[in-house]
N, C-alpha and C positions, 0 to 999 in steps of 0.2 A: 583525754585519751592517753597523753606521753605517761599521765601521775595513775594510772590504771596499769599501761604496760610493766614499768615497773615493780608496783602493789604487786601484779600476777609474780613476775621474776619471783621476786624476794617472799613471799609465799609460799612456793615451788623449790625453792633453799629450804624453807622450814621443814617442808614436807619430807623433803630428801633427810637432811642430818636426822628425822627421827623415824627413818624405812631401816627397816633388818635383810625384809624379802631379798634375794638377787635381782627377784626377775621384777621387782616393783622398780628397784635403784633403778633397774637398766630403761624403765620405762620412761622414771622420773626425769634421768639423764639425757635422754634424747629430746622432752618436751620442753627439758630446759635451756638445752642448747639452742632449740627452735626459735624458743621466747628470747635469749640474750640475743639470737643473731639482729630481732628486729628495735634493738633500742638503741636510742637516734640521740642526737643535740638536744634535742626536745625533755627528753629524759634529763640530761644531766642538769639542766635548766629547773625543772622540777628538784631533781635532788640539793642545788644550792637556796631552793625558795625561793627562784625567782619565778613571777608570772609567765607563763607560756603564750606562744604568739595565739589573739584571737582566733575563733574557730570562722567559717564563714556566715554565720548566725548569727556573729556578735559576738557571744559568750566565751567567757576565759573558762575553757575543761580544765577539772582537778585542784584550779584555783585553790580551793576552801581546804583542800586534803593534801598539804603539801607533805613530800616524805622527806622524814630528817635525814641528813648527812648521815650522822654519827653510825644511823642504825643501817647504812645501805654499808656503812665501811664497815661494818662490823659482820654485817650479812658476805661480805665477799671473803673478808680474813676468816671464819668460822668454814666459810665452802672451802680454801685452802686446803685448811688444815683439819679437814675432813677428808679432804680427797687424800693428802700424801695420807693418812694411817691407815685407810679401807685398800688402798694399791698397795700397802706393804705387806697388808692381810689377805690378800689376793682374790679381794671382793671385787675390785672393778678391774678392767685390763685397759691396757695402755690407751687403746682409741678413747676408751668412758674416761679417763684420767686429764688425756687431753681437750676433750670436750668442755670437763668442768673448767680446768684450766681457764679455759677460753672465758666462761661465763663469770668466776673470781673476777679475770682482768678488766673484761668489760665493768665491771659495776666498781674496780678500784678506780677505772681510768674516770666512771662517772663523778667522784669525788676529789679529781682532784684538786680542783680551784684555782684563782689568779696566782696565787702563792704559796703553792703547798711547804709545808717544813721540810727541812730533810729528810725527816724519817720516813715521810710517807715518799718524796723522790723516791732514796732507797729501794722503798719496797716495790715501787711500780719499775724500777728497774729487772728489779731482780723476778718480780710474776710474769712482767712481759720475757727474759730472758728464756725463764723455764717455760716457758707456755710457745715461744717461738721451736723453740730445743723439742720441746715436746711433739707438733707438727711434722718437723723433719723425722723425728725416729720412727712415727708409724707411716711414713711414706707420703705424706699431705703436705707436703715443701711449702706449695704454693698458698697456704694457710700461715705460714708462721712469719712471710715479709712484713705483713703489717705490723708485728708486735716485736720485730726486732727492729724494725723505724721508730717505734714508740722508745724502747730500749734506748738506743742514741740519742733521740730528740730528749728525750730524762736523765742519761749522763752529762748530755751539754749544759740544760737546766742546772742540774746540781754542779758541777765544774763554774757556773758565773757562780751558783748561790755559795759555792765556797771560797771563790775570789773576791768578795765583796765582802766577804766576813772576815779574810786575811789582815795581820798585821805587818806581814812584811815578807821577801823574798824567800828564804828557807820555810816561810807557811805555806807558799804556795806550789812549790814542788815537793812537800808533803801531800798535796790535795790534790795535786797532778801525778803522782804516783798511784794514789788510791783509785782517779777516776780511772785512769790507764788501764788497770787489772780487767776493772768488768769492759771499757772500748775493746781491749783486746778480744775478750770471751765474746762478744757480741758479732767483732771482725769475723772472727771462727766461725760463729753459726748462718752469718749470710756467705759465709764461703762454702757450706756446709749445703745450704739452701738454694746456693748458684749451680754448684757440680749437679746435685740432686732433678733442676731444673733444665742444664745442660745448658743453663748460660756462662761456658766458658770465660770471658772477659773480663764478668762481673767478680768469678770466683777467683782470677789469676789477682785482679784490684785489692780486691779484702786478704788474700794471702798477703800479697808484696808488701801493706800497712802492714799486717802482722809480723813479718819477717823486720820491718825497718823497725818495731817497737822494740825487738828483742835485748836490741844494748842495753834497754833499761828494763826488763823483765827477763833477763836470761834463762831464770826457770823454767818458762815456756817455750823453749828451746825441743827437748822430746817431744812435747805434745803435739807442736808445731809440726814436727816432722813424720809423726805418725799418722795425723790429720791427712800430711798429702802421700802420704804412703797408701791411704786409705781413698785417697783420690786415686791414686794411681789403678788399685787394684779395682776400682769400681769402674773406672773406663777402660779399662782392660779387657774385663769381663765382656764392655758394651760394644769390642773392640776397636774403640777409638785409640789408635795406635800411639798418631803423634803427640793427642792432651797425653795418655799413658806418660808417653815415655819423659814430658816436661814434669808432670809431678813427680814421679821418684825421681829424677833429677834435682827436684826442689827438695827435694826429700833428703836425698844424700849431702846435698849443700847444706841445708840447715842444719844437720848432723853434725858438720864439720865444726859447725859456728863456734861452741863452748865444749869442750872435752869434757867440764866438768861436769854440766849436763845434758851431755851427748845420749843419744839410745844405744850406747853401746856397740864393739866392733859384729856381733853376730846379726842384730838389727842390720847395719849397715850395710852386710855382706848378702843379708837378705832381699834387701831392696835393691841391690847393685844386680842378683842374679834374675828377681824381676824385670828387671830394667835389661838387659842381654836375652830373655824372653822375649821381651815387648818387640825389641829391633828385628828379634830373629824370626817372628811371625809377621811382622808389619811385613818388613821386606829386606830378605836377608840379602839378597846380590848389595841392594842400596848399603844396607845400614848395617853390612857384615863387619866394618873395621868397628865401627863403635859397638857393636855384639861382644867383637873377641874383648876389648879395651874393658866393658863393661864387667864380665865374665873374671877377667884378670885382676883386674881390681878387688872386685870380691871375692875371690882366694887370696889375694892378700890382707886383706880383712880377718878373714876367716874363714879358713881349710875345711869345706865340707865335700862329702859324695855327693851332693845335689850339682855342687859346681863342679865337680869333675865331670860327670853324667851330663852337666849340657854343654861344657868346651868341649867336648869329644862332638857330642849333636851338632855344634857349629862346627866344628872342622871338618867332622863329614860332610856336610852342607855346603861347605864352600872349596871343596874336594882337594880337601891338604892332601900331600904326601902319605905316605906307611912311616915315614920319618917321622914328618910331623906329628903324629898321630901317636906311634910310639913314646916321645918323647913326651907329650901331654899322660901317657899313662903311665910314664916313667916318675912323673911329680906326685902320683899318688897313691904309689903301691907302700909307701910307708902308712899311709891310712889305715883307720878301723873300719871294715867294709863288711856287710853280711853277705854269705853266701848268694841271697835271691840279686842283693845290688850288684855284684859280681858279672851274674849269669845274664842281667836286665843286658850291661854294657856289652857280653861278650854278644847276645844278639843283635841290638845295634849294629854293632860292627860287620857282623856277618848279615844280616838284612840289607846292608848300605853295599854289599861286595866285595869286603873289607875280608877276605878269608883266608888270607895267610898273617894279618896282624890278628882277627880274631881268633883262628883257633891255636893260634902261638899262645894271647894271653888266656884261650881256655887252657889249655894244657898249665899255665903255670898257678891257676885255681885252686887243683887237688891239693898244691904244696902249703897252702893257705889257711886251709879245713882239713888237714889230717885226718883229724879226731872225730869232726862231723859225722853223724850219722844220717847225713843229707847228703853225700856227696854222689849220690846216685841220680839225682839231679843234674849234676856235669855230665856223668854218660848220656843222659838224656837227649839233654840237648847238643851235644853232640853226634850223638844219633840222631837226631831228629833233621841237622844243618847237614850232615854228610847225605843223604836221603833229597833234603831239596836241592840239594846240589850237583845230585847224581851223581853222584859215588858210593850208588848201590852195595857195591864188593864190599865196599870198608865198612862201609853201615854192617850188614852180615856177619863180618868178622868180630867187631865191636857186640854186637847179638849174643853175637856164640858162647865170649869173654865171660856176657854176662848169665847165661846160660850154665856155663862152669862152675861160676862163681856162686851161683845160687843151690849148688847141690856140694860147694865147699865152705861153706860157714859165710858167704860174702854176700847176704840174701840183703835186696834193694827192701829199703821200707815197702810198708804197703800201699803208701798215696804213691811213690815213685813206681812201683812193679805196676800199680794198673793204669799210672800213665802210658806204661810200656806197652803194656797189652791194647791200649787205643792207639800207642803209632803203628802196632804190629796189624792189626784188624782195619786199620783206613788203607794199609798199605794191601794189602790182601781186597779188598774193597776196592781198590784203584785196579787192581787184575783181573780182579770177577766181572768189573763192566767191559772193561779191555778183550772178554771172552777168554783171557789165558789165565783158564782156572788150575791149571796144575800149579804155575807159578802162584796162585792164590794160595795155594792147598799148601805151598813153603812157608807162605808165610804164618798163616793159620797153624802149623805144626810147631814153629817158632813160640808161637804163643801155648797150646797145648804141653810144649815143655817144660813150663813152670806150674803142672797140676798134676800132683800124687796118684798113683791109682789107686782107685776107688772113692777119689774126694769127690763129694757132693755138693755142686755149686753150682747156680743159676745161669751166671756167665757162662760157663765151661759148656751147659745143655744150650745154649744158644750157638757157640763155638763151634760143638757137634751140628746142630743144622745147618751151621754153613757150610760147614765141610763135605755135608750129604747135600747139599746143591751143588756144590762142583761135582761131586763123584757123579752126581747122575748125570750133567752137562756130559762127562766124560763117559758116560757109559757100563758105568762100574756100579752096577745095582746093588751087588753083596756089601761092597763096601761104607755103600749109601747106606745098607740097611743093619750097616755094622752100628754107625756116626749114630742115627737116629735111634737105636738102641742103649747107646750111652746117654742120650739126650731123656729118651722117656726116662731112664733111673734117676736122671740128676733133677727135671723139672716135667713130672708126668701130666702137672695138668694145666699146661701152655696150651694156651690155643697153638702155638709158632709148632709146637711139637705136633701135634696133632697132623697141622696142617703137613711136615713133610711126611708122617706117616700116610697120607694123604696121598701124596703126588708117588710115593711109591708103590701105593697101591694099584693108583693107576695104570703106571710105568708097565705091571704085572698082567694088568687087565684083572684083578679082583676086585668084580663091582660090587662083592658083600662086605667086601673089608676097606673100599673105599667109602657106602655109602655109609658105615658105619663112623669114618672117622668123617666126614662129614655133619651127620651126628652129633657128637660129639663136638667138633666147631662151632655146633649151630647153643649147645646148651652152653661153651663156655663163652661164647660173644653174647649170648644175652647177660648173661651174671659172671664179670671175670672172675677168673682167681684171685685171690688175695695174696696168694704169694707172685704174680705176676709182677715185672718190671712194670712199674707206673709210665717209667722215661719211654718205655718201647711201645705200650698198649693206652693208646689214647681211645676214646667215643666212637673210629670211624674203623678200628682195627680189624675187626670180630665181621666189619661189611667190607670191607679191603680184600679180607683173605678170603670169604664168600665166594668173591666177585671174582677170584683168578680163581678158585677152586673149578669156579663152574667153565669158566675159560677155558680151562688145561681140561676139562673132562668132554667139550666140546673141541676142543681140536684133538680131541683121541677119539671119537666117536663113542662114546659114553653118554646116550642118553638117560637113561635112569639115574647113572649118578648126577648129572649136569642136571637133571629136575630138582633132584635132592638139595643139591646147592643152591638151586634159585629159588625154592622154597625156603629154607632158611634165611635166603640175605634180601627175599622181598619183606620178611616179620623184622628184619632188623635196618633196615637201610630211614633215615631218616631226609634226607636231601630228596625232593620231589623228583627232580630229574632222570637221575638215575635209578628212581625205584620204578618210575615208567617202562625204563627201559629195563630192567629185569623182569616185569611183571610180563610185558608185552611177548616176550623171548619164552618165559617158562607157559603163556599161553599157547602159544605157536608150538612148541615141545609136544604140551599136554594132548594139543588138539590132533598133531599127529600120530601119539603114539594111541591116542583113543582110536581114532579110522582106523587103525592096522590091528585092533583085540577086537574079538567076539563080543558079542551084545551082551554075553551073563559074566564077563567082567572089566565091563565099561566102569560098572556103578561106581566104586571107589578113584577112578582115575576123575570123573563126570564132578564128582562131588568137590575136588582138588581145583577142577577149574572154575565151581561155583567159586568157593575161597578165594580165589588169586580175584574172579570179578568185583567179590566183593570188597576185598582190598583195596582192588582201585578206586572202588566208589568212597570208600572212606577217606582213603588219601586224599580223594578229588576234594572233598568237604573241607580235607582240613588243608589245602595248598593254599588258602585264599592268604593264610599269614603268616607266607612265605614269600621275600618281594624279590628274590629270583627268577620263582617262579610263574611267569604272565600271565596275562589271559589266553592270550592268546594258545599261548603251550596248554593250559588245561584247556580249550575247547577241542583244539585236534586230540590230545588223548583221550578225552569223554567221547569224540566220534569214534575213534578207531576200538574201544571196549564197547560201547554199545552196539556198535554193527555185528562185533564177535557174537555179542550174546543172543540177537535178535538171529544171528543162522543158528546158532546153536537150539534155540528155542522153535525154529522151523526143522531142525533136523530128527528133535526129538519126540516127536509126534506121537510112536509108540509107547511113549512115558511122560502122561500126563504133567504127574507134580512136576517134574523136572522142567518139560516145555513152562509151564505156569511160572517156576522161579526164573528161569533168563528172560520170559518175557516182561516179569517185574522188573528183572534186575537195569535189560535193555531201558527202559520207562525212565527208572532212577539215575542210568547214567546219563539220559539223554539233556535231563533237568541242568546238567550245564554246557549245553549247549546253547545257541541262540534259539529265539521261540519260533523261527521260519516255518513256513507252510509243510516243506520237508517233513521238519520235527515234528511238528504239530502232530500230522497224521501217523507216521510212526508212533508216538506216544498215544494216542488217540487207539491205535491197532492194537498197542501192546496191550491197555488196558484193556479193552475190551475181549480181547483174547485168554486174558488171565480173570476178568469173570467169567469167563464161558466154562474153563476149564474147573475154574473153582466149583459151578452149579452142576456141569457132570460128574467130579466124584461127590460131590454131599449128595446126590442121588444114588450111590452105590457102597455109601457108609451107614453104619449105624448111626441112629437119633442123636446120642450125647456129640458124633465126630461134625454133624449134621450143622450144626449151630458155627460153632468157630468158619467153618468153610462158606456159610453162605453169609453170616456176616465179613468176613474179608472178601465175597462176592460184589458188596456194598459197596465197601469201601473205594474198591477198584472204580465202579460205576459212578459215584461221586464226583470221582477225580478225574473220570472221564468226560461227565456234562459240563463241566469246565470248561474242560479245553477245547469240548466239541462249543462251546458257544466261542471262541473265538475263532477256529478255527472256520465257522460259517462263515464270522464276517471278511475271508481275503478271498471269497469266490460262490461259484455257481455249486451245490450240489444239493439239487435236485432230485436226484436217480441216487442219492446215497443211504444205502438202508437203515445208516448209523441211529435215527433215531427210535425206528422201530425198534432194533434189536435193544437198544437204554431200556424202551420201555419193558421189554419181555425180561429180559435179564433182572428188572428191576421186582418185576412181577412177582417173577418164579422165587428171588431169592426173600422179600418182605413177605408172600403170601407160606412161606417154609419155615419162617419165624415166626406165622402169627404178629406179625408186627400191625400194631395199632392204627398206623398211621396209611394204612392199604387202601383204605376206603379213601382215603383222602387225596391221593395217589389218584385212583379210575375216575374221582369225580372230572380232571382236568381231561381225561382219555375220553369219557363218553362225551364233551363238546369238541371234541376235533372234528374238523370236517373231513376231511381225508383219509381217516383211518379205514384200515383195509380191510376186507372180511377174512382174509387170512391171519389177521392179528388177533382180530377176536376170535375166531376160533381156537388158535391157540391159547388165549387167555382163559377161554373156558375151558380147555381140556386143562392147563397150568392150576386154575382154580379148583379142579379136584383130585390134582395126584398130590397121593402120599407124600408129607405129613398133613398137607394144605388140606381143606377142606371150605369152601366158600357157594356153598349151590347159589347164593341170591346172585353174586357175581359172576358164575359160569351163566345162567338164565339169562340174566341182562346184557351178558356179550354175545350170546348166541341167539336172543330178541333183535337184537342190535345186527347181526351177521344176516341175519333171515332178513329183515326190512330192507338191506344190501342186495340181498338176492332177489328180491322181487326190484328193486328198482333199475334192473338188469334190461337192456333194452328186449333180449333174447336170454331168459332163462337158462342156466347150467343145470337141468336135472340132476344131474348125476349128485351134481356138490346143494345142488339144495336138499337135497334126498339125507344127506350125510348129513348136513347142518339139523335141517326138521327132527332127524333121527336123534340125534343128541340131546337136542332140548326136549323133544315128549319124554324121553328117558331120566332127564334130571327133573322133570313135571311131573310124571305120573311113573314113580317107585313100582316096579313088579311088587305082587303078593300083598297091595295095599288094599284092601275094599273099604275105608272108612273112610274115604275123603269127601273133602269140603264141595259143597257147589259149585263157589266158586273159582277151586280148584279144574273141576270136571269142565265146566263152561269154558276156562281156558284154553285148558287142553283139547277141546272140542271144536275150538275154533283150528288149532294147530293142524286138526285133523282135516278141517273143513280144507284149510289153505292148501294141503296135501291134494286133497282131491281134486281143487279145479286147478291144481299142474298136470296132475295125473289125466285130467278130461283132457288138457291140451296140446298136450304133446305126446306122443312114442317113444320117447329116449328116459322116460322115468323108470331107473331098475325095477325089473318084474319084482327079484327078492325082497328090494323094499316095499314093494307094493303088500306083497305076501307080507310081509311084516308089519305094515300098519293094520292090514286085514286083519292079521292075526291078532296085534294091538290091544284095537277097537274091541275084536269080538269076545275077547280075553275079558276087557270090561266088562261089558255085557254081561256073560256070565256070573261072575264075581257080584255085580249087582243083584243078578238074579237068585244067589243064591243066599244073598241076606234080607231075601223078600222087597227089593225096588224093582218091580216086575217093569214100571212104565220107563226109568233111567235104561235097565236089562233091556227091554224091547228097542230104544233110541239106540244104544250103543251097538246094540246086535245088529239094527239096520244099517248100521254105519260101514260098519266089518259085511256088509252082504252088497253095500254098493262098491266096496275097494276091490269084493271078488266079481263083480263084471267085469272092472280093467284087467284081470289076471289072461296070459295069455295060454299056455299050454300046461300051465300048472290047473288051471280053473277045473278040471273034470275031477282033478284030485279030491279037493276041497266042497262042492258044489253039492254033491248029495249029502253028505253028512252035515255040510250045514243048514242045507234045507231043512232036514229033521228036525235037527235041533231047534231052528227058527221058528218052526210051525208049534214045536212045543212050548216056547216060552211064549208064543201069541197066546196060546190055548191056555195054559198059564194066567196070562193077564187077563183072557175075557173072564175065565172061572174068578178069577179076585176081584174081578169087578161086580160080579153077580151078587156077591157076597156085600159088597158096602153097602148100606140103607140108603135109602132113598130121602132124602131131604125136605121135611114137610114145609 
């Protein structure tokens, strides 16, 4: 198994040194590091030919296949020196670099034997070295201790194997010179390894050997020092104060050691002003005397602005004197300083309260920078510390200077003038909230003073609207609508412009020219300008202004414009929340200003709050992912729009479509709320109500409108057997007519279609038990109005209604009369005289059933009596006249026994039809004279 693991390794080297790919190398690299991590004793035991420990089986694995030395040392030196040219070629990065590393040293350490030569010593020094070095630089510390223990344990090997080759005393401080170089280098990298790891103790160990070696390696003297220079700054960072401040202390020591190779006084002054850092953050009350000490030293070193910049920091800090303090910037005005370093310190000072030694040394700046064309920067911030100081006046005067000065040849750069105009506009901006908008309007005018008339500039139109927000706080329209005049020429298509043309419309009460700039808000917040400030109009800008628009038109009593606004900022508002509540408010608006107009110009305002309903139903669909917004929040808003819609849809009764769409719409919004008994039925109502509505106008449209309305009839109905079957299972209703009306609605609208599926439909109707004679009546009168036409269906519901009515304990004349009367009439067509037998036998029996009601009761309408008489006798004739004398004679008697029952009409009828009756007997005997006789 160990002489396999191996085999793989060294296989996986071959593989690699002949890959080009990147992304093969980087795979190769990773499986190969896998494979080196797991090679054991066992392995190197293989690699010197020695038998491996039996397996539990008995058998020696790999035995027979031992792998030579020479080629696994040959396989580790080739991966080397593969790796460094492919890192130089910048085909692998530092981690893959140090990976192979890793897998080289592993397979050199496998060779190395009881006695390796020197040369190979050497080189496992120097692989473990770079391979430990290498760990630490990508951040893996804790990977590189083992290979810098190897490192040492192989300097000490080599140190006997060169003591034991020696000839005498000066041979062997030759070979303890040499070993010493790489001990050192190795001391470095576990110190390197310790800081990294944050074992302090370990790192201070391997320093102090490094520092005591120096007498005889003095060259390492700089490196030494930058090494903890670099500690220092690494625990600095992590802000461990007190390691901090021992390493640059070691740091500066070491420095001292050899002048000749010292890191020089700028190094040293560097690390001394770290080090005055370090104390001064750690804890400057404690560690203020060694801050200043520190601090001082390194200006003795080496004279920089860094060090003057922070002994000023620490004397502040430790609340020197004006003396003191002076006296520190007395030592460094002979310095080359630049203006910003200058301006940095004169803040400081003044920041700290320091305000008669700071603007002492600002005033003596300007004599510094003459020539500068920065020094408008000094007024600056001079202006800027008199202002936080409150010393208003002086601030002002210093303003005014430069006011002068900019219309006398002494104009501030342009980075400085419009820092100016940002202290003038925050200071105006501290007045405006203050409510002392005059004083705002000074300082505003301040700024307005350095802009030519008639320059056109985006700034300047934003300047103007602020200055027409004070005028109108103040009450000064004209002047408001002066400001806003300059603004529209300078930036016309700001929304910001817009909006104050806006509020001064209001201001006027012109709601055409308010709703207009409204309008207008509403098209440039969908699509801003492109010349628009990016800084000032962010995503939520265009619904910001919306939203006070409609505010300020609601506290001026401005309904029309205030709908106008909240129809714009409900299409633009993207936050759930608040578009609830602008929707819910321009509802409320709408609904009012509808009840207060005449019914013939509702239409357009009606339509307005179909839109806003329908908005919220879309918004509601798409709140779900937004995790602001709850559930709970979108159930109460789904209640409070669907209740709207559901009155709105009860209100508007005299306009169907319209009732039809809130009652969809009520339906839709309901769909997220909870599925409660409540709900249920309301959605249950609404649907049901929006086919009904649907099936009365496709009854009052044309054919082609005919089809779209009673299929969306459908639909509704569909959606409604649904709900109606759950809604059954949370109670009793019995007395509900809900399922009759499914069926009829169902009826009317699939039998308007011609839909196929119709017959398949009544099969399930004619086995209910229950069904009611007034449903099948209706079904048969549904079965032949227009476009429907279905006789076999109208007959077998109105067969079906009559079988009803006889099993009647007490017969309804009246309604069986009506019933009978319908089916002979779909049976037996006026103006037919060809029909079937067993047509006539049918309808004969219908007649029959007629009569023994009519025998048995008084309350059978005379009229319809008269009307089957008539019927019957109608037949009759009609037979009689295509020569069926004996049918004629049967029908005719039929029609002469309905006229017994007739009561005060019978005298009418009775002679003329005796006549006739005698004539079609007389009739029938003559045609019977006429047949032969049958032999």
């Amino acid at each position: 198994m160990a002489g396999q693991r191996l085999a793989a390794v060294q296989a996986l080297v071959r593989g690699l040194l002949r890959e080009e790919a990147p992304s093969r190398i980087a795979a190769l690299t990773e499986e190969l590091f896998q494979a080196a991590e797991s090679l054991s004793e066992e392995d190197r035991k293989v690699a010197e030919g020695e038998p491996p420990a039996p397996s539990p089986s008995g058998e020696t694995e790999g035995a027979s296949h031992p792998t030579a030395l020479s080629q696994v040392e040959e396989s580790a030196i080739s991966l080397w020196n593969w790796t460094v040219t492919k890192h130089t070629g910048a085909v692998i990065n530092d981690e893959q670099r140090a990976k192979l590393r890793f897998v080289a040293c592993r397979l050199i350490c496998l060779c190395e034997g009881s006695d390796p030569p020197e040369g190979t010593i050497r080189r496992q020094i120097l692989m473990s070295m770079k391979t430990g070095k290498g760990w630490i630089d990508i951040g893996k510390a804790g990977l590189a201790d083992g290979f810098l223990e190897n490192a040492m344990s192989s300097i000490e090997k080599l140190y006997v194997k060169l003591r034991n080759g020696s000839e005498g005393e000066a041979d062997i401080q030759v070979h303890r010179a040499d070993v010493e170089k790489s001990l050192f280098k190795v001391l470095s990298y576990q110190a390197e390894s310790a800081v990294a790891q944050g074992d302090f103790q370990k790192a201070v160990m391997c320093v102090q050997r490094c520092k005591d070696m120096l007498m005889k390696l003095p060259k390492e003297t700089c490196y030494l020092s930058i090494l903890c220079y670099n500690f220092g700054v690494e625990t600095y960072e992590w802000k461990r104060y007190e390691q901090s401040s021992f390493w640059l202390s070691q740091s500066y020591d070491i420095g001292k050691m050899d002048m000749k190779y010292s890191v020089g006084k700028e190094m040293q002054a560097k690390v001394l002003r770290l080090l005055a850092t370090t104390y001064f953050e750690w804890d400057c009350t404690l560690h203020l005397d060694k801050a200043l000490k520190a601090i001082n030293l390194a200006n003795q070193e080496n004279l920089h602005p860094a060090g003057f910049f922070l002994k000023v920091k620490i004397l502040l800090k430790s609340g020197a004197s004006d003396e003191d303090i002076n006296s520190a910037l007395a030592e460094f005005m002979h310095l080359e300083m630049s203006l910003d370093f200058c301006l940095n310190t004169a803040k400081l000072l003044l920041e700290h309260g320091r305000e008669s030694v700071g603007f002492d040394f600002l005033k003596s700046v300007p004599e510094r920078f003459e020539s500068s064309p920065d020094l408008g920067k000094i007024t600056l911030l001079h202006i800027e510390f008199l202002l936080q100081n409150k010393k208003e006046l002086l601030a002002k005067q210093k303003i005014e200077e430069v006011i002068i000065g900019h219309y006398t040849g002494k104009q501030l750069l342009p980075e400085a003038l419009n820092q100016l105009h940002i202290i003038l506009w925050d200071r105006a901006a501290k007045y405006y909230e203050e409510k002392s908008y005059s004083e705002a309007l000074h300082w505003y005018n301040y700024s307005v003073s350095f802009y030519t008339p008639g320059q056109i500039d985006r700034n300047l139109a934003k300047l103007q609207r602020n200055m027409a927000s004070c005028y109108l706080h103040l009450k000064q329209v004209d002047k408001a609508k002066e400001a806003v005049k300059q603004a529209e020429r300078c930036d016309p298509n700001s929304i910001f412009t817009k909006f104050s043309v806006y509020k001064i419309a209001v201001m006027e009460n012109d709601t055409d020219k308010a709703v207009e700039a409204v309008i207008e808000m509403g098209k440039l917040a969908e699509k801003p300008s492109e010349h628009e400030d990016m800084l000032r109009v962010d995503k939520n800008t265009g619904s910001n202004l919306l939203s006070l628009a409609a505010q300020i038109a609601l506290e001026n009593d401005q309904q029309i414009v205030a709908i106008k606004a909240l129809e714009y900022l409900s299409e633009h508002l993207q936050d759930c929340r608040p578009l609830f509540t602008a929707l819910k408010c321009l509802v409320r608006l709408m609904l009012s200003k509808v009840m207060a107009e005449n019914a013939d110009k509702r239409d357009e305002d009606v339509n307005s709050i179909l839109n806003s309903l329908n908005l919220a139903h879309k918004k509601l669909a798409e709140s779900f992912t937004e995790e602001k917004f709850t559930g709970d929040m979108r159930i109460l808003e789904a209640h409070w729009f669907r209740k709207v819609a559901w009155n709105l849809a009860v209100q508007f009764k005299d306009s169907p479509e319209k009732m039809r769409d809130f009652f969809v719409l009520s339906f839709k919004l309901s769909q997220f709320c909870p599925s409660d008994k409540a709900v249920l039925i309301a959605q249950k109502t609404c649907l049901l109500m929006a086919a009904a509505i649907d099936l009365e106008m496709g009854r009052q449209v044309t054919h082609s409108e005919q089809t779209e309305l009673f299929s969306q009839a459908l639909q509704h109905l569909q959606a409604c057997k649904e709900i109606w079957k759950v809604l059954k299972l949370t109670g009793d209703f019995a007395k509900d007519p809900t399922d009759t009306l499914l069926l009829l609605y169902e009826f009317e609208a699939r039998s308007k279609l011609n839909d196929p599926t119709l017959h398949n439909l009544m099969e399930s109707v004619w086995e209910q038990p229950q069904i009611e004679i007034k449903t099948l009546e209706i079904i048969a009168s549904l079965a032949m109005e227009a476009p429907a036409r279905y006789p076999v269906l109208c007959k077998k519901a109105l067969k079906s209604a009559l079988n009803l009515h006889r099993k009647q304990a007490v017969i309804d004349a009246e309604k069986f009369s009506k019933c009978l009367h319908s089916l002979i009439n779909i049976s037996l067509p006026t103006g037919l005289t060809d029909l079937e037998t067993c047509v006539l036998q049918e309808v004969w029996d219908y007649f029959e059933d007629a009569l023994s009601v009519v025998s048995s009761t008084d309350a059978y309408p005379e009229m319809e009596i008269l009307w089957l008489m008539t019927r019957a006798w109608n037949t009759g004739i009609f037979q009689y006249t295509v020569g069926k004398y004996k049918e004629a004679e049967q029908w005719c008697g039929l029609g002469m026994r309905f006229l017994n029952h007739l009561g005060s009409l019978k005298k009418s009828y009775e002679g003329h039809m005796f006549g006739l009756y005698s004539e079609v007997l007389d009739k029938l005997d003559r045609a019977k004279g006429f047949i032969p006789n049958e032999e």
